[in-house]
Each structure stands twice: as C-alpha cells, then as structure tokens.
N, C-alpha and C positions, 0 to 999 in steps of 0.2 A: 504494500500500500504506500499512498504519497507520505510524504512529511506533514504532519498535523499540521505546521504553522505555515504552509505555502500558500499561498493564492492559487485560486483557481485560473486554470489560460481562458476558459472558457467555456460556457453555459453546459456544453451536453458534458464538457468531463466532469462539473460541479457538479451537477443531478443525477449523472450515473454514481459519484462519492456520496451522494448525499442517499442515493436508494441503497447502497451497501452499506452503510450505515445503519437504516430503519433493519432491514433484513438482519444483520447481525444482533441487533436490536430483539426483533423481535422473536427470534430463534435463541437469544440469549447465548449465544457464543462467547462472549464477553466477559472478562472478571470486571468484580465490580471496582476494581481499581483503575478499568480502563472505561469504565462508564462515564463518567463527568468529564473523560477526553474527547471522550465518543459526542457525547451531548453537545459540548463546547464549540466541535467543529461543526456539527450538524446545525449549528446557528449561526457559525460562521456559511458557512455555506447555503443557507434559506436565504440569509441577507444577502448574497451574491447573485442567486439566480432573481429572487425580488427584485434586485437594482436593474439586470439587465433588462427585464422585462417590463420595467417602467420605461425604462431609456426607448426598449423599441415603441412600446406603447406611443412615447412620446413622438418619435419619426413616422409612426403610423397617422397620428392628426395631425403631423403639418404636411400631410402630403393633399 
C-alpha cells in the first residue's frame, strides 16, 4: 500500500485507496492499532475526492 501521508495524484487512485480502506474496514482485517490510521487517511482522502468534484462541478457551470 501507499505511504499514509502522500497525496493522492489523482481522483480514481484516491477512491480506489479510499474503497480499500472501507473493505479492510469492514472485513476487519485491521489491528486496532492501525484503525485510527486507517480512519485518518480515509478523511484525508473523502476531503480529496470532495474537492475534486467540487472543482469539476465548478467547470461544469461555467460552461
């Protein structure tokens, strides 16, 4: 997996990190020492795909 603390390059690789997340998540794979890593990035990464899709929203109505 990436580095917790990278940026994403870009939308579909942030959303693809951010459903292997929920899925590790929700299969519990996970110690719970690496849960609030998990969680952490998983908002780091909501507020990334969020932004993008405001942004196009945004070029969407000025067309």
């Amino acid at each position: 997996m990436k580095k917790q603390r990278e940026q994403p390059s870009n939308y579909d690789d942030a959303w693809a990190e951010l459903q292997q997340i929920v899925r590790e998540l929700q299969a519990e794979t996970i110690g719970i020492d690496q849960l609030a890593e998990r969680i952490e990035r998983a908002s780091t990464l909501a507020n990334f795909c969020r932004e993008r899709l405001r942004q196009t929203e945004a070029k969407l109505e000025n067309l």
